[in-house]
ZAKE-959262 format. One record per residue (C-alpha): x negated, y, z negated. Coordinates in nm, 3 decimals. Layout:
BEGIN
+---------+---------+---------+
!    east !   north !      up !
+---------+---------+---------+
!       X !       Y !       Z !
...
+---------+---------+---------+
END
This chain:
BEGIN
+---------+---------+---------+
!    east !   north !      up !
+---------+---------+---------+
!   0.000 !   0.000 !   0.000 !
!  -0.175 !   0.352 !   0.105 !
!  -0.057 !   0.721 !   0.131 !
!   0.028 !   0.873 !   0.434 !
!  -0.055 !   1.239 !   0.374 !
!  -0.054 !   1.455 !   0.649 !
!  -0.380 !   1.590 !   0.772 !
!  -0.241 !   2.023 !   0.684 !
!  -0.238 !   1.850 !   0.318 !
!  -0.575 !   1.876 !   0.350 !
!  -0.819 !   2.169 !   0.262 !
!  -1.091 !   2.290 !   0.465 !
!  -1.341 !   2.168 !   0.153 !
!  -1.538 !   1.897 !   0.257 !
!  -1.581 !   1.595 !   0.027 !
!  -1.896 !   1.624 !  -0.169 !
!  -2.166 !   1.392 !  -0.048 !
!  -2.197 !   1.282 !  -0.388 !
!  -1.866 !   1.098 !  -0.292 !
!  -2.052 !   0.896 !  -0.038 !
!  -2.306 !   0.826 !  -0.271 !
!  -2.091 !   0.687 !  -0.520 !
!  -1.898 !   0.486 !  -0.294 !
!  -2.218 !   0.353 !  -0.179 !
!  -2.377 !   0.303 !  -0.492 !
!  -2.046 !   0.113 !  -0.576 !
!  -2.031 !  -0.170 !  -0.253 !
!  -2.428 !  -0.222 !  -0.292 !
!  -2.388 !  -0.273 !  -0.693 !
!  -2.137 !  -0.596 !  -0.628 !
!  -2.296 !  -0.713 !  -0.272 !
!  -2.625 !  -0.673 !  -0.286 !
!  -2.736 !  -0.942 !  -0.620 !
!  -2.556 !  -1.156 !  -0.425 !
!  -2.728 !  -1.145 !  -0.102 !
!  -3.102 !  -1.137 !  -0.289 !
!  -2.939 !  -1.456 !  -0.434 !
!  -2.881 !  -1.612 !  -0.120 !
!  -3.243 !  -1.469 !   0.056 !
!  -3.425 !  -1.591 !  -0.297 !
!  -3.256 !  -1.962 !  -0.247 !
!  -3.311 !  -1.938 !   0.139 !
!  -3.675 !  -1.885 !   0.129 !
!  -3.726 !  -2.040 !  -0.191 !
!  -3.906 !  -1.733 !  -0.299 !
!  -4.045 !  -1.770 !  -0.644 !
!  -4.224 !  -1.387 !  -0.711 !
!  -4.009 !  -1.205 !  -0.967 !
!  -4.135 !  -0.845 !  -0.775 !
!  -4.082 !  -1.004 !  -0.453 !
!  -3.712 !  -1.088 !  -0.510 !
!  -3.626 !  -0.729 !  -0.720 !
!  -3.797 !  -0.543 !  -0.466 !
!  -3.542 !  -0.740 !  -0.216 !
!  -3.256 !  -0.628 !  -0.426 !
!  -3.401 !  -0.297 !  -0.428 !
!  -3.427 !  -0.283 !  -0.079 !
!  -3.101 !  -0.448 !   0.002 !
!  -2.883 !  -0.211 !  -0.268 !
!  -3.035 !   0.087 !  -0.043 !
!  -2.964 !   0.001 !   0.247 !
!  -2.612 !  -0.073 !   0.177 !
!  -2.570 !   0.216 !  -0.043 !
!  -2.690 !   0.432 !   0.228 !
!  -2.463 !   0.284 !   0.495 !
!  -2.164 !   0.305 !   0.268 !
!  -2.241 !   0.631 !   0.202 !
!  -2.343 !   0.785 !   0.526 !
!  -1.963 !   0.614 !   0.650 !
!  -1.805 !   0.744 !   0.340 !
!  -1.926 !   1.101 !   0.297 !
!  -1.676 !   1.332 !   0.403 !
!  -1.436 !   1.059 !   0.539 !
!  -1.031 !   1.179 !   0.426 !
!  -0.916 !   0.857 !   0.492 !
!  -1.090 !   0.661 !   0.183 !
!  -1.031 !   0.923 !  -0.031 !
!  -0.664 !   0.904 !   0.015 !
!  -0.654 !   0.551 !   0.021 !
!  -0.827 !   0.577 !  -0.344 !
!  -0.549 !   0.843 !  -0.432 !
!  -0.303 !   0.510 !  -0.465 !
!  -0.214 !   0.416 !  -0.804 !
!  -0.300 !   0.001 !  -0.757 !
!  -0.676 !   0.115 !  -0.666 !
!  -0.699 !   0.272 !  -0.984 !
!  -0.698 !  -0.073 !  -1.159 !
!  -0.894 !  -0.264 !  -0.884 !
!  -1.203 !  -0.091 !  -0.816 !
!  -1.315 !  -0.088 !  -1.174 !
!  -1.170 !  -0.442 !  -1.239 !
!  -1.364 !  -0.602 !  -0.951 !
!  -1.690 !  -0.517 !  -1.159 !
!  -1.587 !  -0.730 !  -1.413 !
!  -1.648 !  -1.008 !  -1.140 !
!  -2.017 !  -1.009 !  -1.128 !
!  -2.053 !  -0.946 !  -1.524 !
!  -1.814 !  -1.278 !  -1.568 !
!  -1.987 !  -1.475 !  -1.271 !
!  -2.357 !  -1.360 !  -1.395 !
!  -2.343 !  -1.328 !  -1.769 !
!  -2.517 !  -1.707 !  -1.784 !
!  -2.763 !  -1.573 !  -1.616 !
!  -2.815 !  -1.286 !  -1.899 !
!  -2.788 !  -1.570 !  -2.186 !
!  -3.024 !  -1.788 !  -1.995 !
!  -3.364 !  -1.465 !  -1.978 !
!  -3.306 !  -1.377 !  -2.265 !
!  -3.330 !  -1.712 !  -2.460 !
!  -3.644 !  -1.842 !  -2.195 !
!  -3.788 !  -1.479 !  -2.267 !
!  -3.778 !  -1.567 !  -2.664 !
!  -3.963 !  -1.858 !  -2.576 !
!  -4.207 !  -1.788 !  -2.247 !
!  -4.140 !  -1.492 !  -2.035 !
!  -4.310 !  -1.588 !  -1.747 !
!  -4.128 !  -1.931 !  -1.674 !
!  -3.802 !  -1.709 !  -1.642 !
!  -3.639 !  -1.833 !  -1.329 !
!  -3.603 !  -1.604 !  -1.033 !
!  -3.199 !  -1.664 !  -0.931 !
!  -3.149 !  -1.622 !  -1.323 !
!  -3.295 !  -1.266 !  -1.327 !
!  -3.165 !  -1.169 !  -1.004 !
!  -2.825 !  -1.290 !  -1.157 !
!  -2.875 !  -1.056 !  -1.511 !
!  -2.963 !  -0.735 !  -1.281 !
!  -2.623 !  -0.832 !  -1.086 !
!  -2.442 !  -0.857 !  -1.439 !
!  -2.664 !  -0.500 !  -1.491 !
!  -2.534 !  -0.413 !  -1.163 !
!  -2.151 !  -0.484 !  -1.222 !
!  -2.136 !  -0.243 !  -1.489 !
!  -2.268 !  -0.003 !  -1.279 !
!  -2.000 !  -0.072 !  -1.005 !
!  -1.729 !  -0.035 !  -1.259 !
!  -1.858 !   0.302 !  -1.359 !
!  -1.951 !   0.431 !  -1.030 !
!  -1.602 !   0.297 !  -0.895 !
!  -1.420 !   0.485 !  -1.166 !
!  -1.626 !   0.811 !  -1.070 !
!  -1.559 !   0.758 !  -0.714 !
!  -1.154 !   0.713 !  -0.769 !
!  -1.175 !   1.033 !  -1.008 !
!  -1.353 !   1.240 !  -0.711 !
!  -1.124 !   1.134 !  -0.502 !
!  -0.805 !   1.190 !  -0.637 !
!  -0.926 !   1.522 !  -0.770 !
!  -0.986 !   1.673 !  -0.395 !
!  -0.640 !   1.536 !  -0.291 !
!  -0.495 !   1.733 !  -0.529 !
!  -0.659 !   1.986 !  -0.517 !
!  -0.628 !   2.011 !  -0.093 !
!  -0.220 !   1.989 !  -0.179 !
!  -0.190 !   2.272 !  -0.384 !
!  -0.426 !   2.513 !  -0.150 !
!  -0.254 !   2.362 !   0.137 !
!   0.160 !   2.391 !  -0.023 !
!   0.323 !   2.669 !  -0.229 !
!   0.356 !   2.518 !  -0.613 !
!   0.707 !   2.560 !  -0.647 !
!   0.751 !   2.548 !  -1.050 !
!   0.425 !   2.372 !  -1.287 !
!   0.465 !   2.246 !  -1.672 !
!   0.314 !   2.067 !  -1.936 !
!   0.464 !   1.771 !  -2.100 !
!   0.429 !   1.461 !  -2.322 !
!   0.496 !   1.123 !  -2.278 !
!   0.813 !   0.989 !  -2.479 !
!   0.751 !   0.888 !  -2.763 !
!   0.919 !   0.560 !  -2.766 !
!   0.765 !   0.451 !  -2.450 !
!   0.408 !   0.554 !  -2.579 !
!   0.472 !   0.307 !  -2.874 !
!   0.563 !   0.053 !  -2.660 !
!   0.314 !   0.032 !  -2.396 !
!   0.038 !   0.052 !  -2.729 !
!   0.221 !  -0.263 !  -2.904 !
!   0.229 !  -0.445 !  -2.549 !
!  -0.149 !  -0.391 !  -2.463 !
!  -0.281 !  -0.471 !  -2.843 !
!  -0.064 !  -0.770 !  -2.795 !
!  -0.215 !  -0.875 !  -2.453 !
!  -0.546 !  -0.821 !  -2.551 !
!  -0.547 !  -1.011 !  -2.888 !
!  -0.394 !  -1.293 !  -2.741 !
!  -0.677 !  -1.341 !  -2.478 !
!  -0.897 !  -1.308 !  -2.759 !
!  -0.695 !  -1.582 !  -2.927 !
!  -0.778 !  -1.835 !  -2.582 !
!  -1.102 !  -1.737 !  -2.550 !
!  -1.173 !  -1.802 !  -2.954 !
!  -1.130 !  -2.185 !  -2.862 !
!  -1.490 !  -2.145 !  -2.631 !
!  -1.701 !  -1.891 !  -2.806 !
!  -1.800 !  -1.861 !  -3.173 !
!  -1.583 !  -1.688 !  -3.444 !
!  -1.868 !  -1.427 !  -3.473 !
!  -1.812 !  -1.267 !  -3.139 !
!  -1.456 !  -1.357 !  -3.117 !
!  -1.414 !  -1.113 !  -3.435 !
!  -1.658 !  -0.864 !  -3.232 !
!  -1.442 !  -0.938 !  -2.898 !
!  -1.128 !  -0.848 !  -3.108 !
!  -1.287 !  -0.538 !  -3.261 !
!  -1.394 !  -0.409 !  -2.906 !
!  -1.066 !  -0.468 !  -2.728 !
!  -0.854 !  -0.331 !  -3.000 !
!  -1.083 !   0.019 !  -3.034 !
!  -1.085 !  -0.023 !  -2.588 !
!  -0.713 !   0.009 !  -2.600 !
!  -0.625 !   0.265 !  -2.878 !
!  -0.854 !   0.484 !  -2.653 !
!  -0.758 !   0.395 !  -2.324 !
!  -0.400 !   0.438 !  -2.393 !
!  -0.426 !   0.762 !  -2.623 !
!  -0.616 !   0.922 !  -2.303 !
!  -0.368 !   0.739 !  -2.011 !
!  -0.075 !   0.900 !  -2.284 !
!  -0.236 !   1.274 !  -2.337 !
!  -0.054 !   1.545 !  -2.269 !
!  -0.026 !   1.651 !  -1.848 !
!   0.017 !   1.930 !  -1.608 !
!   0.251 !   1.921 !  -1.325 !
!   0.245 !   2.122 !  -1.009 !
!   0.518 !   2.081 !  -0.804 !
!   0.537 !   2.137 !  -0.419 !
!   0.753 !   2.075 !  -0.113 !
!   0.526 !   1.768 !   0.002 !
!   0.497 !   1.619 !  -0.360 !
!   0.391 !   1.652 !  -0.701 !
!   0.060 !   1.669 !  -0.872 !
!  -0.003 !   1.583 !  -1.237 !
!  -0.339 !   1.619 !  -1.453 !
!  -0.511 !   1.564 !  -1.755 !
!  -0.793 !   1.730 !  -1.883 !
!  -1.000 !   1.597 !  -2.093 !
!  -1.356 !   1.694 !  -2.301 !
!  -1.593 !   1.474 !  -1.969 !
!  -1.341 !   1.511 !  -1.686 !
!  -1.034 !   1.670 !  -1.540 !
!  -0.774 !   1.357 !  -1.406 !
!  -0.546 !   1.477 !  -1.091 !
!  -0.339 !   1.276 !  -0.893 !
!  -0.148 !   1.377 !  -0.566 !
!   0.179 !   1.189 !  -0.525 !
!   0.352 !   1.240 !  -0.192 !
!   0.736 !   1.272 !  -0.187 !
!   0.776 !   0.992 !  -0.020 !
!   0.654 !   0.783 !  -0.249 !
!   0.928 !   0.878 !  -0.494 !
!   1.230 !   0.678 !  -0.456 !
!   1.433 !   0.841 !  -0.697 !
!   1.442 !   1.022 !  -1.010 !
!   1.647 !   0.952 !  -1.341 !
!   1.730 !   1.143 !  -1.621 !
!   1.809 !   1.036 !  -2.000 !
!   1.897 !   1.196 !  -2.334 !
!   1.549 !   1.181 !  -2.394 !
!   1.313 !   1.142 !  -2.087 !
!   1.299 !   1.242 !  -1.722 !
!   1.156 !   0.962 !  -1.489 !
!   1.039 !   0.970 !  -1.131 !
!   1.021 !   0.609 !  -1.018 !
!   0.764 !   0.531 !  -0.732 !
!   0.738 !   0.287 !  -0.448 !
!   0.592 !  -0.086 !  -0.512 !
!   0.355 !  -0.128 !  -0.844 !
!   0.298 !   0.227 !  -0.875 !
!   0.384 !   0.311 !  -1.246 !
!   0.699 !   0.568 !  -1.266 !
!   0.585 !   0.892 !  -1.404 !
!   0.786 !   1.003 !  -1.728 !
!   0.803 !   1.326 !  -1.971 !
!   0.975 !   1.410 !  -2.297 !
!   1.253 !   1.625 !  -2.263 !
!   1.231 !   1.734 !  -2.592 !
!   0.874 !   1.890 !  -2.545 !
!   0.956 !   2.254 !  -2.665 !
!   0.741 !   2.395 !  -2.364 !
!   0.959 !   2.272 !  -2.097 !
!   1.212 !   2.479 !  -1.933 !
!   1.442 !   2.208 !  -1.852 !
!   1.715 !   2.356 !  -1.620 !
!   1.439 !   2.484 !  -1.422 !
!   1.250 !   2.177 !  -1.385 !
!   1.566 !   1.974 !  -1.301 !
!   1.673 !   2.223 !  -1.002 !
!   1.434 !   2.188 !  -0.855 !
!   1.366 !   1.833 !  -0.875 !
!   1.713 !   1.749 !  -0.735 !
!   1.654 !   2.014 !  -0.454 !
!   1.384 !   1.779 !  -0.358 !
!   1.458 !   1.421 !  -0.493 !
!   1.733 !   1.205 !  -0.494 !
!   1.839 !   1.270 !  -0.887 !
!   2.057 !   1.018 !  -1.060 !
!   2.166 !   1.060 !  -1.408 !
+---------+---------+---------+
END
């Protein structure tokens, strides 16, 4: 599922080449361990230099492909403006950090013991665990960048027809927090029957503190702009300033309680939802012109 947002959306700003670079920096991260991997086994190369310096060389060239395609290029960034990327980029690091964390266990426990009989696949395999973490931070960065300059092309490129600040409802906040803690302590609870009680106490620490935070920030406070070809909403916070550029079109409808007003999107995209009780909001306003340019239900 992508966004189809017309090219006069767009600002005359071109996308920072640090875009690119992150981009880049994030394909290389998850391809290029594997690929040393596969030229290590191929040759049966058994230099440690030789086979980083492979991965070094591989990770640039891809990284500077990526990024010399990527730089500047409105398509990917609007593609990363969808809401289901948001989850997937930084997700599909956690692939390499499950499928190489062996390989972590295995130096360090031969390094305890003889660092020089350290197999090469095993520490081309902990750089790629090194490596996914990277990718999951530089795709995070890279979805932020981009989502930010969509935004930020819509409102130079539309008149902002009304903008307000809003909370989440409380009772929904609440909810989502008591289904994540939930979620995450039971997959602590499977994985306790494979790894020792020590780190399944640490696991349960880390996930708990994970999702207070991530849902406190997801939860904060937002702006919204709203303009004829759809409707931005950010969050600033103390690192970074969130924006996200949701076409009209990908609004099916919007519904309105006692307590909330919700603006249900297309597919898996998340509805977007503010208290209607927040003392800053001007609420006739708001709702006039969201039925001028939604289909409003009650």
């Amino acid at each position: 599922m992508g966004y189809d947002i017309k090219n006069s959306l767009f600002s005359t700003d071109r996308l920072d080449p640090q875009f690119g670079v992150l981009v880049g920096s994030y394909v290389a991260a998850l391809i290029a361990p594997a690929l040393t991997l596969l030229t290590t086994e191929y040759f049966a190369l058994r230099s440690k230099v030789l086979a980083l310096a492979i991965l070094g060389m591989i990770g640039i060239i891809i990284c500077s492909g990526v990024a010399f395609l990527s730089t500047d290029n409105r398509q990917i960034a609007s593609w990363l403006n969808s809401s289901w990327v948001a989850w997937l980029l930084p997700l599909v690091g956690l692939v390499p950090i499950m499928a190489y964390h062996f390989s972590v266990l295995e130096v360090v426990a031969t390094s305890l013991v003889d660092s020089s009989v350290i197999p090469v696949s095993s520490l081309v395999g902990a750089a790629g665990f090194l490596l996914g973490i990277v990718a999951a931070v530089a795709g995070e960065i890279a979805i932020l960048t981009a989502r930010n300059w969509v935004a930020s092309s819509a409102i130079v490129s539309e008149n902002v027809l009304i903008e307000w600040t809003s909370r989440w409802p409380r009772a929904h906040k609440i909810k989502l927090q008591i289904f994540t803690m939930i979620t995450g302590l039971a997959l602590v609870g499977l994985l306790s029957f494979w790894i020792p009680p020590y780190i399944t106490v640490l696991s349960a620490l880390i996930i708990v503190f994970t999702i207070f935070i991530t849902t406190y920030t997801v939860l904060s406070d937002r702006a919204f702009k709203l303009t004829p070809a759809g409707l931005v909403h950010s969050r600033s916070g103390k690192i970074f300033t969130w924006k996200q550029f949701i076409p009209k079109s990908q609004v099916k409808y919007v519904t309105m309680s006692k307590n909330d007003i919700i603006l249900h999107r297309s597919g898996v995209s998340p509805s977007i939802r503010f208290d209607r009780h927040d003392s800053r909001l001007d609420d006739e306003e708001i709702i006039s012109n969201l039925e001028e340019h939604y289909d409003v239900r009650e």
